[in-house]
Rosetta silent file (secondary structure, phi, psi, omega in degrees, C-alpha in Angstrom):
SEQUENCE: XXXXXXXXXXXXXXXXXXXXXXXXXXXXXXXXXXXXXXXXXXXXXXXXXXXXXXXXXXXXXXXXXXXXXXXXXXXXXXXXXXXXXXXXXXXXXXXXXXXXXXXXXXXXXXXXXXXXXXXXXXXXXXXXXXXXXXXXXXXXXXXXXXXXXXXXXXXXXXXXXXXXXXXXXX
SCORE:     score description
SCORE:     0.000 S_00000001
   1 L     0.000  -44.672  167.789   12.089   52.545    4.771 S_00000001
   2 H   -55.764  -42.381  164.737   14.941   52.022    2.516 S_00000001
   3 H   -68.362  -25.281  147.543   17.375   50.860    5.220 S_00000001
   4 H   -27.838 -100.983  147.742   14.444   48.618    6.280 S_00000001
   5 H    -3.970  -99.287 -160.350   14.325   47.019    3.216 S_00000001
   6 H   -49.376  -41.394  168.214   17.951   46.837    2.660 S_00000001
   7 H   -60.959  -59.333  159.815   18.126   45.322    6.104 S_00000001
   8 H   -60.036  -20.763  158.884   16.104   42.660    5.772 S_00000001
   9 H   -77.273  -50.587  129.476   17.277   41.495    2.300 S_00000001
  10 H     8.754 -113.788 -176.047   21.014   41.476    4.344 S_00000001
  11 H   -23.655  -81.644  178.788   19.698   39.113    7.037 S_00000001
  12 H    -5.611  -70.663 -170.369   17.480   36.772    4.152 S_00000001
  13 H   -42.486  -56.922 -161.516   21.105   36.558    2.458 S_00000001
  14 H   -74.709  -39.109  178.189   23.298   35.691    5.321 S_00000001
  15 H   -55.794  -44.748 -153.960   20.441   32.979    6.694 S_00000001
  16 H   -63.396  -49.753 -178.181   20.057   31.743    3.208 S_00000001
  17 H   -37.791  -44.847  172.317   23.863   31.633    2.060 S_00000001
  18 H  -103.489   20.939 -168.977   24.666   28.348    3.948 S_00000001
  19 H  -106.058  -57.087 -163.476   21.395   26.647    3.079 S_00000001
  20 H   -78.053   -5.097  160.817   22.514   26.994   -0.886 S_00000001
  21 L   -99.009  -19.173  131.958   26.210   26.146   -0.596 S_00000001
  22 H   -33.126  -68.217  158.118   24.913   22.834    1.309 S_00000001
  23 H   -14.452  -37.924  179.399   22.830   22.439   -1.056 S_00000001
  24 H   -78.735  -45.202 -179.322   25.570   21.590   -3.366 S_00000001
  25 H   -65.882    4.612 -158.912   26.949   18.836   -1.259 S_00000001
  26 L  -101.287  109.573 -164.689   23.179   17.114   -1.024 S_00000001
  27 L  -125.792  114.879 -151.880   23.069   13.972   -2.539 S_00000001
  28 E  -111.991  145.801  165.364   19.478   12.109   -3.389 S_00000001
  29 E  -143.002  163.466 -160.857   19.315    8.552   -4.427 S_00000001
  30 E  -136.205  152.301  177.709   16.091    6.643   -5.758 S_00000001
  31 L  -150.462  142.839  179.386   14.518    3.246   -5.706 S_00000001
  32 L   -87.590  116.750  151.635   12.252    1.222   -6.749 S_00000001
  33 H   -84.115  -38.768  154.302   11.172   -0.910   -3.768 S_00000001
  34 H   -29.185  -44.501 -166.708    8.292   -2.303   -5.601 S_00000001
  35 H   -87.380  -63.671  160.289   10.456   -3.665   -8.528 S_00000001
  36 H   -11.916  -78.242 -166.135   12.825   -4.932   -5.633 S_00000001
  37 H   -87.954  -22.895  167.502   10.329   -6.940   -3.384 S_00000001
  38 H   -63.607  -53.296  163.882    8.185   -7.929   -6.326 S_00000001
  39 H   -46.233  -46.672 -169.080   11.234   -9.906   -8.427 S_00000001
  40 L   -56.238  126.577  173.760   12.496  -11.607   -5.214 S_00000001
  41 L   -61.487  -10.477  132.934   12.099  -14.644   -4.588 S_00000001
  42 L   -39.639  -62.008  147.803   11.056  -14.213   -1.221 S_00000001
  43 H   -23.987  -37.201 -165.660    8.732  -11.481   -2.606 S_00000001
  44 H  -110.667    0.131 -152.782    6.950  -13.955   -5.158 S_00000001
  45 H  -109.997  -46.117 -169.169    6.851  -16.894   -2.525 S_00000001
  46 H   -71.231  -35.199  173.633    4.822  -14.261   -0.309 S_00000001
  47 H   -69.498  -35.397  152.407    2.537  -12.952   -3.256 S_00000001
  48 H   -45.976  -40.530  177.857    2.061  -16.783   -4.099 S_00000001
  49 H  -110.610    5.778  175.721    0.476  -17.379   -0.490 S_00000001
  50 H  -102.851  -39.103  160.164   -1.546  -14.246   -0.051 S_00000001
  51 H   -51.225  -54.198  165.397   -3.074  -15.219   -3.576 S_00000001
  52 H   -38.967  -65.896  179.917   -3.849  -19.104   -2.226 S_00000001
  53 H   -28.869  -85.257 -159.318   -5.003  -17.228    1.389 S_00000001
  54 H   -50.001  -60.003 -175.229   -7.728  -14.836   -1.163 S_00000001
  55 H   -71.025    0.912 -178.022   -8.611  -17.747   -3.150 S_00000001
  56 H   -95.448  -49.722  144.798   -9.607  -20.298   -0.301 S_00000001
  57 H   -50.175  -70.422 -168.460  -11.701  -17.153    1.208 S_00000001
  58 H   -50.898  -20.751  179.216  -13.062  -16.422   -1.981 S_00000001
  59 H   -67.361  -46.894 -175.393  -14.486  -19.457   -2.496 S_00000001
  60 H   -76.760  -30.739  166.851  -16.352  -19.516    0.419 S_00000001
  61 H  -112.531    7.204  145.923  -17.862  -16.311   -0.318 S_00000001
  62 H   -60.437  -15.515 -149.584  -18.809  -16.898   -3.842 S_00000001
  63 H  -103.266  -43.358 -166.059  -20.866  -19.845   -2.437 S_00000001
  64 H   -80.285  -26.892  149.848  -22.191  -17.729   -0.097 S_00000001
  65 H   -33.142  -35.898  143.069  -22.892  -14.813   -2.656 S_00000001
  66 H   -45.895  -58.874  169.171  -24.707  -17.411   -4.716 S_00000001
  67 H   -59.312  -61.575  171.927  -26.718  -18.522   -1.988 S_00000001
  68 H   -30.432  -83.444  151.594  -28.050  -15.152   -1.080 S_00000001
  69 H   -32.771  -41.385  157.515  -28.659  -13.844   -4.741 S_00000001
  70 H   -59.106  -27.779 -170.753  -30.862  -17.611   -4.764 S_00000001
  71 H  -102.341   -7.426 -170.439  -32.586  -16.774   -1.928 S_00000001
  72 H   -82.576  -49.297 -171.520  -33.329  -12.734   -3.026 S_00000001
  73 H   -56.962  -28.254 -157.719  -34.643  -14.220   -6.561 S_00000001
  74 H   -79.259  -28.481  167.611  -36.575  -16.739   -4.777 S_00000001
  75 H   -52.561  -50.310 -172.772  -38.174  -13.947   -2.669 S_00000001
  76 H   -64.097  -21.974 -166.016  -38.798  -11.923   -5.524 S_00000001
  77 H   -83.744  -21.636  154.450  -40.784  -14.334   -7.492 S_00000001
  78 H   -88.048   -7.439 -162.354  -43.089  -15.115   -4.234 S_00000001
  79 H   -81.877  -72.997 -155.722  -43.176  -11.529   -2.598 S_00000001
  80 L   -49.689  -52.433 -170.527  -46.621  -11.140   -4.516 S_00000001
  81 L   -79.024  -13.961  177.975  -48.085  -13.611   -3.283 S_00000001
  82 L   -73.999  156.997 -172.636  -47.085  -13.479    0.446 S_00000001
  83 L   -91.140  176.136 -178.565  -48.916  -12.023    3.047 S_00000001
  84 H   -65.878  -34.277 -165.402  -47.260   -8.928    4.695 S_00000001
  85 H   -88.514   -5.178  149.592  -45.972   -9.986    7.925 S_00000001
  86 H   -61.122  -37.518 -173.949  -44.221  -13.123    6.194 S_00000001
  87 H   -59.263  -73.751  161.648  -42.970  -10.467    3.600 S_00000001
  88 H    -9.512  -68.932 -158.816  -41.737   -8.633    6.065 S_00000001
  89 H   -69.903  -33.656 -136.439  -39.824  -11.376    8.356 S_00000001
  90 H  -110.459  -30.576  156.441  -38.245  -12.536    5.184 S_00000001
  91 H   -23.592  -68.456  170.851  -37.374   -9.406    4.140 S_00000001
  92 H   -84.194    2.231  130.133  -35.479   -9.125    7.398 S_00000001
  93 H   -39.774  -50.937  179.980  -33.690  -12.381    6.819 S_00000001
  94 H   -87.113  -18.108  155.453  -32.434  -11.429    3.852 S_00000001
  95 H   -67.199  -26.134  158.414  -30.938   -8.440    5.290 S_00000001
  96 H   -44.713  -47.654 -167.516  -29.753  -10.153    8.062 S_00000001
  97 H   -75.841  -40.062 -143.340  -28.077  -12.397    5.678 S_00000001
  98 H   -87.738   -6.880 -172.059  -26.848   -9.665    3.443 S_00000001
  99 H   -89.510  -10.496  166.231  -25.314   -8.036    6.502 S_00000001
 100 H   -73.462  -36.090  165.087  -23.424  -10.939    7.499 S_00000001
 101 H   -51.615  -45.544  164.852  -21.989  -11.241    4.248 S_00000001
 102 L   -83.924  -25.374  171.542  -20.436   -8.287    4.277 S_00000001
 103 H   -45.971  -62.403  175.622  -19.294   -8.598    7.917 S_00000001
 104 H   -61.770  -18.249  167.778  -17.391  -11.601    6.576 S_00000001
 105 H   -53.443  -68.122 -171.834  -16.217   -9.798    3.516 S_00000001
 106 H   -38.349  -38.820  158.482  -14.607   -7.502    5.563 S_00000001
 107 H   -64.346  -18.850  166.611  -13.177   -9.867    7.706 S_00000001
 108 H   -68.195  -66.736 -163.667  -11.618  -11.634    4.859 S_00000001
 109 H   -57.686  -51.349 -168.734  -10.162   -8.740    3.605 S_00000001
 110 H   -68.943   -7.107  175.319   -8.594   -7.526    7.206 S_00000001
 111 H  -103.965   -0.322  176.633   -7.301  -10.973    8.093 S_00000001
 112 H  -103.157  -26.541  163.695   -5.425  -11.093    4.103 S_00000001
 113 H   -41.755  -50.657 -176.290   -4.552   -7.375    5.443 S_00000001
 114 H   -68.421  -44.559 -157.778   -2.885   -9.129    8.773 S_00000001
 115 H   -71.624  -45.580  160.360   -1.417  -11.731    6.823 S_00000001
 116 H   -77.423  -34.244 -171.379    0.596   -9.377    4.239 S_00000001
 117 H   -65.135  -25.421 -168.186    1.618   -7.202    6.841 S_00000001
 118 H   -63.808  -65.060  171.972    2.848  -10.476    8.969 S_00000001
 119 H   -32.154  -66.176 -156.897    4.787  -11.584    5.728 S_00000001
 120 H   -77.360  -26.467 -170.224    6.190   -8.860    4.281 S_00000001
 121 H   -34.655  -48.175 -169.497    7.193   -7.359    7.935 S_00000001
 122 H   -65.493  -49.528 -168.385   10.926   -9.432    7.975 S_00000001
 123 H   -68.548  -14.813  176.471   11.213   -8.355    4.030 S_00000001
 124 H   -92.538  -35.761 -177.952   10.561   -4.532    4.364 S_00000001
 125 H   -82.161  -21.593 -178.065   13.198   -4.953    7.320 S_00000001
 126 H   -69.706  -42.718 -161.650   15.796   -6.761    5.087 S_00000001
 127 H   -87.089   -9.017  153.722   15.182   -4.156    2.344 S_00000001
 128 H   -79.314  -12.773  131.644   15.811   -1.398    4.702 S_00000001
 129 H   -35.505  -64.165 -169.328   18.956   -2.519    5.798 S_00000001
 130 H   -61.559  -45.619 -176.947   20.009   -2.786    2.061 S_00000001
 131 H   -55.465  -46.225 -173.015   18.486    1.083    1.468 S_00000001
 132 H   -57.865  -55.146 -158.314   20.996    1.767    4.782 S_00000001
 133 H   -64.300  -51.816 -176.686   23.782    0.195    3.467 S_00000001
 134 H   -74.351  -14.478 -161.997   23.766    1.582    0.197 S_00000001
 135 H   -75.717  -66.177 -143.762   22.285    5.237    1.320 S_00000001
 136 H   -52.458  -28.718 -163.087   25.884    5.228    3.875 S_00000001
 137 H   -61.599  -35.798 -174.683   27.985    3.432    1.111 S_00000001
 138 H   -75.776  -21.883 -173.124   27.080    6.068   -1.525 S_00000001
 139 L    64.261   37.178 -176.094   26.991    9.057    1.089 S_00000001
 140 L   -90.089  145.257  173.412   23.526    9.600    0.122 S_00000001
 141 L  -104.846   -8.563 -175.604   21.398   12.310    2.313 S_00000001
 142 E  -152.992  103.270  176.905   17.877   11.348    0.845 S_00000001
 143 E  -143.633  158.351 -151.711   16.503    8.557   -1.002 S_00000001
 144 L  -109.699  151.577  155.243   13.285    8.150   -2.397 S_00000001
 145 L  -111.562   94.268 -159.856   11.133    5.695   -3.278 S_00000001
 146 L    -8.724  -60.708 -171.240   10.058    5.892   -6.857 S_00000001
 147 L  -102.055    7.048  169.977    6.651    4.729   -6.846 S_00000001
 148 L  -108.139   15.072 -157.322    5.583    5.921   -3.234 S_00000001
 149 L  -116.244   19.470 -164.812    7.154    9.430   -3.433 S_00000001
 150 L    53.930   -4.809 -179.630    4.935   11.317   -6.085 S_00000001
 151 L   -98.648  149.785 -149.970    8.115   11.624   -7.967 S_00000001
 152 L   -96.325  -29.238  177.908    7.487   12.418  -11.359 S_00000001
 153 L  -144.575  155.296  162.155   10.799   13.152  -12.897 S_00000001
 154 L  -133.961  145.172  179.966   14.420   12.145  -12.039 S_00000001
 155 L   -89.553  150.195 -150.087   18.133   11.852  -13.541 S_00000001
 156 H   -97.098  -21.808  164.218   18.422    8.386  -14.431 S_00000001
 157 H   -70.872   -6.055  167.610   21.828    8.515  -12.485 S_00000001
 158 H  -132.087   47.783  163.203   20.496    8.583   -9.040 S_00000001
 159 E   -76.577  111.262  144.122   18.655    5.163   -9.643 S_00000001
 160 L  -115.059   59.071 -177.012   20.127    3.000   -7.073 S_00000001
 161 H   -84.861  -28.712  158.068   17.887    0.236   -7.167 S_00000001
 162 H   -71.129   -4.488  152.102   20.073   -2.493   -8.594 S_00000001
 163 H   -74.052  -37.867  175.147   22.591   -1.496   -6.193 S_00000001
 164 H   -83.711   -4.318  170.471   20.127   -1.935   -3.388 S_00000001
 165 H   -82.862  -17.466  159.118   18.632   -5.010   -4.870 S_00000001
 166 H   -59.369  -42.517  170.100   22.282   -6.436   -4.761 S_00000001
 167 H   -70.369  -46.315  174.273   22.611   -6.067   -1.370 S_00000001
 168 H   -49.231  -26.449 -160.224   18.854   -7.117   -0.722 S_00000001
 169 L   -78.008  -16.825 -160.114   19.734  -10.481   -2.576 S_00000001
 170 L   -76.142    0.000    0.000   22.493  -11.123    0.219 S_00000001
């Protein structure tokens, strides 16, 4: 059992041995891409026309949000007095209505969905190019992205986001 044992810590060791002296030679670098594509002027030009996009939709469906809520109050305040199959129909109007409402929210939101992805698509490709450039110039093996990677702690020395925002700016 002992030569077992002893055997199997052996192997462990020999697999292990050239994982950890890699290991030393492993070089991580970090970024903000957020910080990056928000500050850019490209970046703020695009955030500038997906707010205009939301407000120009929004508008249209505060009015209609208004209208709805006007027509629910106006029900409630007559619903006593109506007979049931008029209750009823109007009932299923205003559900009709409220279900439309929400169709079109949704479609609002998924066509300001298409519309950032459309944008940012050339600007995600520029700033990966920049990530490339800098990961090969530096002889980096891993880099991170600050605020999408869960990480929580770092040495402040394998920031290289103003190096890749130099290169992004070219």
């Amino acid at each position: 059992m002992f030569k077992l044992g002893l055997g199997w810590l052996l192997t462990l060791s020999l697999v292990l041995m050239p994982l950890a002296a890699g290991a030393a030679d492993f070089k991580i670098g970090v970024v903000d891409s957020a910080d990056i594509l928000g500050k850019s002027t490209e970046g703020k030009r695009i955030q500038d026309s997906l707010k205009r996009k939301s407000d120009e939709l929004g508008r249209d469906l505060q009015r209609q949000d208004k209208e709805i809520g006007r027509m629910v109050e106006e029900f409630r305040k007559q619903a006593a007095v109506m007979k049931e199959d008029a209750k009823k129909k109007r009932q299923e109007e205003l559900n009709r209505k409220a279900s439309e409402f929400q169709r079109r929210v949704q479609d609002a939101d998924k066509q300001l969905a298409q519309l950032e992805q459309k944008e940012k698509e050339p600007l995600l490709r520029k700033l990966q190019q920049a990530v490339d450039t800098v990961a090969k110039d530096n002889k980096l093996d891993l880099v991170l992205d600050k605020r999408l990677s869960g990480l929580l702690f770092y040495n402040p020395s394998m920031d290289i986001t103003e190096k890749v925002r130099s290169h992004f700016g070219r």
